[in-house]
C-alpha positions in Angstrom: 23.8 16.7 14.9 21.2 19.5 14.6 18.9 21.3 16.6 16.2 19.2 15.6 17.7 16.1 15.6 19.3 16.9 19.6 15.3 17.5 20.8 14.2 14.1 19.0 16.6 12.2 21.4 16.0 14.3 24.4 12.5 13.8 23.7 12.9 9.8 23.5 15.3 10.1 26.7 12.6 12.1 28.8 9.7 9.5 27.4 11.7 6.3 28.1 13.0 7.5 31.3 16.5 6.2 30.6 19.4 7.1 28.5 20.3 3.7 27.7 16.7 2.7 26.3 17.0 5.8 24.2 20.6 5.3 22.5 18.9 1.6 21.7 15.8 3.0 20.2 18.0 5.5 18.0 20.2 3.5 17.5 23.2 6.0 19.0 26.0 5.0 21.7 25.3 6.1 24.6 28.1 8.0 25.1 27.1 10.2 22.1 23.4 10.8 24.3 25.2 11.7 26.8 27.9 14.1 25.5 24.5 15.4 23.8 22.6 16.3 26.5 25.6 17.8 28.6 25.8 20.4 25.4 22.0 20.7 25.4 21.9 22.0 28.9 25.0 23.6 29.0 23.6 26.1 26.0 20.5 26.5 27.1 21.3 27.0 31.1 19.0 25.0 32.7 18.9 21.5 33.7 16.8 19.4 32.1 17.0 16.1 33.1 17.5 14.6 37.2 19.6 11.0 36.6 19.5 8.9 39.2 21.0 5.4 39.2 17.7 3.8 38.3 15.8 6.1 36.2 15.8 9.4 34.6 12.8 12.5 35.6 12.1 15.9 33.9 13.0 18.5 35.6 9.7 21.4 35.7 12.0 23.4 33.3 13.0 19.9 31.5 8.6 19.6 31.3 8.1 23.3 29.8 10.7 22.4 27.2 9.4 18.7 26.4 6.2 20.3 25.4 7.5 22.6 23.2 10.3 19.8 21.8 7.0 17.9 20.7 5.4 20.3 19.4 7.9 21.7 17.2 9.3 17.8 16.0 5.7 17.2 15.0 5.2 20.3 13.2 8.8 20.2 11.4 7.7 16.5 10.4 4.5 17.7 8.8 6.3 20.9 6.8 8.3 18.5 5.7 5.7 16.3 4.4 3.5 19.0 3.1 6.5 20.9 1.2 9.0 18.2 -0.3 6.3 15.7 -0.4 8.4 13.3 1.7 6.9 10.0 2.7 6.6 9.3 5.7 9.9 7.3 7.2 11.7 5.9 10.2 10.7 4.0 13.2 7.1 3.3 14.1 6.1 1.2 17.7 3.0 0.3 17.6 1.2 -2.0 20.3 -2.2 -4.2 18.6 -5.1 -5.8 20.5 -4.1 -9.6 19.7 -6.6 -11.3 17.5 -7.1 -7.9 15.8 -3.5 -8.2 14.6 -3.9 -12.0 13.4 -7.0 -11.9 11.6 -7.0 -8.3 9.9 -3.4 -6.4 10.4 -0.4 -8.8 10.0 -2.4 -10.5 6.6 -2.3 -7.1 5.2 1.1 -5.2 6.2 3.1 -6.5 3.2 0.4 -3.7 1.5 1.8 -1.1 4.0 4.9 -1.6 3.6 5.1 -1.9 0.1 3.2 1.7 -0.3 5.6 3.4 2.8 8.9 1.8 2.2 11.1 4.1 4.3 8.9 3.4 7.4 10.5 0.6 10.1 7.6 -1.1 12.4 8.3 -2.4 15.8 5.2 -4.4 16.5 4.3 -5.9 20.1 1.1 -7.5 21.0 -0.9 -7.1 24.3 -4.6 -7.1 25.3 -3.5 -4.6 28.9 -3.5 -1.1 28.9 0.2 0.3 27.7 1.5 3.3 29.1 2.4 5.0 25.8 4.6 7.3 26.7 7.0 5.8 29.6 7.3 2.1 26.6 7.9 4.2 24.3 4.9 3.2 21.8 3.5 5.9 19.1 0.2 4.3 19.2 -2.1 1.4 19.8 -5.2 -0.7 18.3 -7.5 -1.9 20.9 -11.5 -3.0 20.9 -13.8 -1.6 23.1 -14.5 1.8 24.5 -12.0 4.6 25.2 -11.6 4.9 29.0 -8.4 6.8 29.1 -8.5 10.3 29.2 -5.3 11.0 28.5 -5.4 9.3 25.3 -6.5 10.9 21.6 -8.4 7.6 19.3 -9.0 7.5 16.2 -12.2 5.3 15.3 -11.2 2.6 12.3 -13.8 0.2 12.6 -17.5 -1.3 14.4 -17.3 -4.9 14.6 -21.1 -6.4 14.8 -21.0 -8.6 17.7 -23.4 -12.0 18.7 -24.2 -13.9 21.9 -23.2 -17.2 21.3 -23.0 -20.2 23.4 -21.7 -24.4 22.6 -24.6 -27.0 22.0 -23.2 -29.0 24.6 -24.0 -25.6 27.5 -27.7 -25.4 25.5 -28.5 -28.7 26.3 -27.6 -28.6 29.6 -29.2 -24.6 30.3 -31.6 -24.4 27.4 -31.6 -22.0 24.8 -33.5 -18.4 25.8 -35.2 -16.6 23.5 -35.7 -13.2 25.1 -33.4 -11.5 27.5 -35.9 -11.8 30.0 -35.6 -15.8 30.0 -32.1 -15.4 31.4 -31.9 -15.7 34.8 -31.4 -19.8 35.0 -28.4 -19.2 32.7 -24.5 -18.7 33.1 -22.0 -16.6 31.4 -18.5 -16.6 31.1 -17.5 -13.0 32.7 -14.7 -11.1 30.8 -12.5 -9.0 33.2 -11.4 -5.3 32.0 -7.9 -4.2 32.1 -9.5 -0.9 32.6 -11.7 -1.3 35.2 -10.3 -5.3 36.6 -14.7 -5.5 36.2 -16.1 -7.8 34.8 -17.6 -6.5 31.5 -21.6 -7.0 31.4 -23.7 -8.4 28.5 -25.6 -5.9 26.9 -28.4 -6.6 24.4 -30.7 -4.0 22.3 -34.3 -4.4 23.6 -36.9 -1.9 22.0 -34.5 0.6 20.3 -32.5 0.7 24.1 -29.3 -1.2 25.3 -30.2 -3.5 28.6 -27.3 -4.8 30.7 -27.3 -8.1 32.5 -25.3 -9.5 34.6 -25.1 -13.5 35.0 -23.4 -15.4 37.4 -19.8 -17.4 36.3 -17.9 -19.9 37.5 -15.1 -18.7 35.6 -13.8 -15.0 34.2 -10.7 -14.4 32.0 -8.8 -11.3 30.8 -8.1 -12.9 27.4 -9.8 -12.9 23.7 -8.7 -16.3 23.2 -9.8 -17.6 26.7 -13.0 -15.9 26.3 -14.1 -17.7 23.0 -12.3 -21.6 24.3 -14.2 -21.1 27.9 -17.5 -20.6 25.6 -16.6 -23.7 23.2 -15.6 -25.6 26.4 -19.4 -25.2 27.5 -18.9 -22.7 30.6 -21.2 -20.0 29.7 -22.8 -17.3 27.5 -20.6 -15.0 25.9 -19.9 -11.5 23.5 -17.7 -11.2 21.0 -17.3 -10.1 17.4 -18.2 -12.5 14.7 -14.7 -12.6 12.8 -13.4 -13.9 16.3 -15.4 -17.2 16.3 -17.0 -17.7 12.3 -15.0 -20.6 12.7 -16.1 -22.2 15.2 -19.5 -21.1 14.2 -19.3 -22.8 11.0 -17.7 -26.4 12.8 -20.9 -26.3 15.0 -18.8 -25.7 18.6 -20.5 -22.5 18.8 -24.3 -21.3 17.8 -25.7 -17.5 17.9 -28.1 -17.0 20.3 -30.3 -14.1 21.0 -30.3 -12.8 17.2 -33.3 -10.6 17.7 -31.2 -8.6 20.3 -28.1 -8.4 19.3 -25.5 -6.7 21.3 -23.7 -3.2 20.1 -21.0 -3.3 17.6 -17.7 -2.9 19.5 -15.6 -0.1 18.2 -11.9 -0.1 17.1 -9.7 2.4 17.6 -6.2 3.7 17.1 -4.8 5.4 19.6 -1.9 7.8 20.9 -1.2 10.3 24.0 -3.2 13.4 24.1 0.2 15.5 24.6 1.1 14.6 21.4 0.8 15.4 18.5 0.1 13.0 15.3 3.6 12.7 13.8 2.7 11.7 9.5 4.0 8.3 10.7 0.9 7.3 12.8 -1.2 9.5 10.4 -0.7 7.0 7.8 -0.8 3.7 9.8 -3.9 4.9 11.3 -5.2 5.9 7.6 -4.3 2.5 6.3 -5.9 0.8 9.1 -9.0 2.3 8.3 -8.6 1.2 4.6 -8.3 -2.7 5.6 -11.4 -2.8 8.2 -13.3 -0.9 5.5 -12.2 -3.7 3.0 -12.4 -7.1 5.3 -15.5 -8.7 5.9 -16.9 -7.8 9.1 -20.8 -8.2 8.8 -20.9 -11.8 9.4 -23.2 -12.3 6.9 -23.3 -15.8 5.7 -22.0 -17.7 8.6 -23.1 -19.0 11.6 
């Protein structure tokens, strides 16, 4: 095994935190990681790793030479790109907002696939914030603001979004026509995994954004809760148009509001600021671009 190919798995043992979870992501026995990183410290004289019976640490001179191990395994991964013309290959974890993977990506990755054949995905789906590194993920798609710091994201889309609430919650609240007129009226609060806040509705008024905040009987962390507690009649709520077209065309859902329609929510890809882009999530994110740019976003014609 070379050089190179020694740093990728001390890399993955240091980001996974275990030997174990690293011989299953490579795909090595675990005696042969092992073995490897006995050799690895032994040449280079330091220790690099502390093992304890439940997890593995860096050690500060196992830290100094992570950094540079990713550093160098991004920029041999490029040279190789740019010089042989290489596509891109092996594994790629990537970690998708929910409905964002249902409605746009998973239609669409037999494309991917077919134009990057040597790449393998692992895909999981979540709506909570992912600690990249420790899960071992390359990168994620998730709506919504970056609050993170420590992550790097790539934009790939603005999803126009609409109030919308059920006939059944308009007959009973009556529908408002200015922002102003909505202080008899209810929403249904939608909880961060950022902040655990609820997330307040924001309409453009004038040329500026004005928050409100209504009470709710009921809040959710889910996309999918969010839209069925507004079809259920509980309250006002936000969301992209994709998201409920459908139940805007049955008639469970009407827009609301249209004069002052809330921001478009941005999508992004995104990865840990201490790395860097490896051609692998280059592409994905590249190709993720390509399919919001080609979908039908705008809502235009329903509703």
């Amino acid at each position: 095994m070379d050089r190179f190919e020694e740093m990728r798995v001390f890399v993955r043992i240091a980001e996974r935190q275990s030997f174990t979870r690293a011989s299953d992501d490579l795909q090595i026995p675990r005696a042969t990681v092992t073995n490897l990183m006995k050799r690895m410290e032994q040449r280079l004289g330091a220790r690099l790793l502390e093992r304890t019976t439940r997890t593995v640490r860096l050690t500060p001179d196992g830290e100094a030479y992570y950094r540079r191990c990713v550093r160098l395994i991004a920029d041999m991964e490029d040279a190789e790109g740019s010089f042989s013309n290489l596509a891109p290959k092996g594994l790629l974890r990537v970690n998708l907002q929910g409905t964002l993977a249902r409605y746009f990506v998973v239609p669409a990755l037999p494309g991917f696939l077919a134009r990057f054949p040597e790449i393998e995905l692992m895909i999981a789906e979540d709506d909570r914030l992912v600690d990249l590194v420790r899960e071992g993920i390359d990168c994620v798609l998730r709506a919504g603001n970056l609050q993170d710091s420590s992550m790097v994201g790539r934009r790939v889309a603005q999803l126009p979004q609409v109030s919308v609430a059920s006939p059944a919650y308009l007959a009973a609240y009556g529908e408002p026509h200015d922002p102003a007129a909505l202080d008899t009226h209810r929403a249904v609060n939608y909880v961060s995994s950022a902040t655990g806040k609820a997330v307040s509705l924001e309409f453009s008024v004038g040329g500026r954004l004005t928050s409100v905040v209504l009470p709710s009987a009921v809040s959710v962390s889910g996309a999918d809760l969010y839209t069925g507690a507004a079809v259920a009649g509980l309250g006002i709520v936000q969301v992209p148009h994709y998201r409920v077209a459908g139940e805007l065309a049955a008639g469970q859902l009407k827009i609301i509001l249209a004069a002052f329609p809330p921001p478009p929510m941005p999508v992004s890809v995104l990865y840990p600021q201490s790395r860097q882009l490896s051609s692998r999530v280059r592409v994905f994110a590249q190709w993720l671009r390509e399919i919001f740019d080609a979908a039908d976003v705008s809502g235009n014609g329903a509703g």
